[in-house]
C-alpha positions as CSV (number, residue, x, y, z in Angstrom):
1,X,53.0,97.5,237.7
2,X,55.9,97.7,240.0
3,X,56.3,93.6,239.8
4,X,56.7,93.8,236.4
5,X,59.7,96.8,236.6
6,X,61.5,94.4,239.3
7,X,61.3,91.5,237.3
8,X,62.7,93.2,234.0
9,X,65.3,94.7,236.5
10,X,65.9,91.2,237.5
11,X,65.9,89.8,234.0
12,X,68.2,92.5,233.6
13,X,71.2,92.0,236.0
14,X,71.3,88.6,235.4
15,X,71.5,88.5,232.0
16,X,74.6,90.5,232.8
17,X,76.5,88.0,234.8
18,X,78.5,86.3,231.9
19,X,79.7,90.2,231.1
20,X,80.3,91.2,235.0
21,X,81.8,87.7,236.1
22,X,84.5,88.3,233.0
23,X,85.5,92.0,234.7
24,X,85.8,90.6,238.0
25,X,87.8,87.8,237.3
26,X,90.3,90.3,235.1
27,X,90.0,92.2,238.0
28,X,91.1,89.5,240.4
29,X,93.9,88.4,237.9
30,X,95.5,91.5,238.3
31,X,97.2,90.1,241.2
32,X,100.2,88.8,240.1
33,X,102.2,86.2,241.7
34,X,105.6,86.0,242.1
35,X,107.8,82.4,241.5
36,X,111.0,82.7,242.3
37,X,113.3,82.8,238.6
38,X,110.6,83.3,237.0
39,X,109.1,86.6,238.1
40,X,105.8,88.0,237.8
41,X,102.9,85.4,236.4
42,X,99.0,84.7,236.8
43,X,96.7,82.3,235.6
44,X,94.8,84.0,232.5
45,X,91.5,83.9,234.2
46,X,89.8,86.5,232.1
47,X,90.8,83.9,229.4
48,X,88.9,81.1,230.9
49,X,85.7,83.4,231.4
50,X,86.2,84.2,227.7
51,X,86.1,80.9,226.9
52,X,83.5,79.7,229.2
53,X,80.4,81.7,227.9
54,X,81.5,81.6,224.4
55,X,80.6,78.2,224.3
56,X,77.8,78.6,226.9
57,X,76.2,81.5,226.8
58,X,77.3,83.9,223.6
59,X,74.1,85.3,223.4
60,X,74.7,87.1,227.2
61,X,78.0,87.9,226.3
62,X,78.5,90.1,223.3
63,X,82.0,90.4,221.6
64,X,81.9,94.5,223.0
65,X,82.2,92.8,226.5
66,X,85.0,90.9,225.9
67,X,87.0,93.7,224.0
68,X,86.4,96.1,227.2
69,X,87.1,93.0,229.4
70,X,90.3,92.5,227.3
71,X,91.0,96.3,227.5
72,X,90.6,96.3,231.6
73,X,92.8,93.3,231.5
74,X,95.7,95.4,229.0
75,X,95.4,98.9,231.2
76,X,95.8,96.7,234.5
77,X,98.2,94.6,233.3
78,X,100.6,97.4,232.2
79,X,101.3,96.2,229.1
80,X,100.5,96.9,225.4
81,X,97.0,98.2,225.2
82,X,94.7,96.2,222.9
83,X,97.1,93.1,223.0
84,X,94.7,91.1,225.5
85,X,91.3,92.9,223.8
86,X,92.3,90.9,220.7
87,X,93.4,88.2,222.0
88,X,90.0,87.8,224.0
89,X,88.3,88.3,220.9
90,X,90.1,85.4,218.9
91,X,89.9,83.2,221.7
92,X,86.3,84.3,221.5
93,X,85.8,84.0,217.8
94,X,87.5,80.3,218.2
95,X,85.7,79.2,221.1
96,X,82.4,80.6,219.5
97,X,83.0,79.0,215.9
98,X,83.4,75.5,218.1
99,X,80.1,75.7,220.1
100,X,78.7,73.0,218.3
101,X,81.2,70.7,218.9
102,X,81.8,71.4,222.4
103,X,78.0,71.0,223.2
104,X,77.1,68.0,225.2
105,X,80.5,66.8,225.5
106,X,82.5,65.9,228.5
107,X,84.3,68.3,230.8
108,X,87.6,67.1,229.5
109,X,86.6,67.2,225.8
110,X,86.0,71.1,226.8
111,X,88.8,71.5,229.2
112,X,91.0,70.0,226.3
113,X,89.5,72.5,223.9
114,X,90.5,75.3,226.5
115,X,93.8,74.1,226.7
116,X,94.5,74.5,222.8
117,X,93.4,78.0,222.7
118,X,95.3,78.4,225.8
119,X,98.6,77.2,224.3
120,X,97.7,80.0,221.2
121,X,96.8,82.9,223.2
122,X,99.8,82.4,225.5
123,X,102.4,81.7,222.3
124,X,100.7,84.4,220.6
125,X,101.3,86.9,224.0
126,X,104.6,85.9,224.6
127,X,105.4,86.6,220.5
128,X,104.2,90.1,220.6
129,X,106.0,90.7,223.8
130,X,109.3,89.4,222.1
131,X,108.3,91.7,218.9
132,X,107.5,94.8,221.0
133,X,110.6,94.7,223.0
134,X,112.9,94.0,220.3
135,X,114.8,92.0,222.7
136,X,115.4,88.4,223.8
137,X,112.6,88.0,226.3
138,X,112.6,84.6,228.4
139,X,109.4,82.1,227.6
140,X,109.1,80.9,231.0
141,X,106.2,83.5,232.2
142,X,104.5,82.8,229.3
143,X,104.7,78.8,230.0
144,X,104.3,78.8,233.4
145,X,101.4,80.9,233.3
146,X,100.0,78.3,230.7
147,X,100.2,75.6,233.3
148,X,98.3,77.7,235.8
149,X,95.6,78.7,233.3
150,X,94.9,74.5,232.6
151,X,95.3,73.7,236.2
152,X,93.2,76.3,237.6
153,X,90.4,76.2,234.4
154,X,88.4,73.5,236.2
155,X,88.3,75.9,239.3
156,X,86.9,78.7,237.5
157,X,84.5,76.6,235.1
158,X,82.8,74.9,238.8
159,X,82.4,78.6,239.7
160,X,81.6,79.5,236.2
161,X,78.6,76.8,236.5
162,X,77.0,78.2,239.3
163,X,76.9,81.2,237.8
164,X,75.5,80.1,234.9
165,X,72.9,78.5,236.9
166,X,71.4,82.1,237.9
167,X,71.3,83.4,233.7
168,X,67.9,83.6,232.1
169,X,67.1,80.6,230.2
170,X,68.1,81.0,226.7
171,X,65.3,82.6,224.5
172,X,63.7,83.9,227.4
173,X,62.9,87.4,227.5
174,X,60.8,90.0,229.1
């Protein structure tokens, strides 16, 4: 009897991973860096989590994780709450609508899909921040943190992997 408890627990907390690895890496992006002229950037890394199991592993990570992944990442980041939640959610909705076409495919046909939606969210971000501020507001955060987001994506998606590696299989249930 007690096996079969530990194994459902076991089922359980794994099946979590896509929704816990998206809160820890929001959690870890909250560290900002600072470039010189620039000011304050990060590499979206609760985007690339985002993106990750939406073509990977949907079915372990619902869209109410990444809205409350998207809302950690809006009340950390200081800035307009529900800005990130929806643009998790599109880059969700895209990533998810594109599954088939990702599937099987390289890792640069997927790291090139990554950086489109990259490019959108980040134009998209940088838009609404203009529009909110009703002021002039420079582009370079925006772009450079673009440039992180691609360059540190394959990073993340090696990490992502082995992470993946530890999920239930799909169908599998208990």
């Amino acid at each position: 009897m007690q096996y079969g408890l530990f194994a459902r627990l076991d089922h359980a907390s794994r099946s979590l991973t896509p929704s816990l690895s998206a809160v820890g890496v929001v959690l870890i992006e909250a560290v900002p860096w600072y470039v010189p002229e620039i000011g304050r950037v990060s590499p979206a890394l609760g985007l690339m989590c985002v993106y990750y199991w939406a073509i990977h592993r949907p079915d372990l990570f619902p869209a109410s994780a990444v809205f409350l992944a998207g809302l950690l990442h809006d009340v950390l980041a200081g800035g307009s709450i529900g800005l990130w939640a929806f643009l998790y959610l599109v880059a969700y909705g895209v990533a998810g609508s594109q599954r088939v076409f990702f599937s099987g495919k390289s890792f640069p046909v997927v790291w090139w899909g990554f950086m489109m939606v990259a490019a959108a969210v980040h134009a998209t971000d940088w838009l609404a921040t203009l529009i909110l501020a009703a002021a002039p507001v420079s582009p370079w955060p925006a772009i450079f943190s673009y440039f992180l987001s691609v360059a540190a994506y394959p990073i993340l998606a090696a990490l992502l992997v082995l992470l993946h590696r530890t999920t239930p299989r799909a169908g599998a249930s208990r």
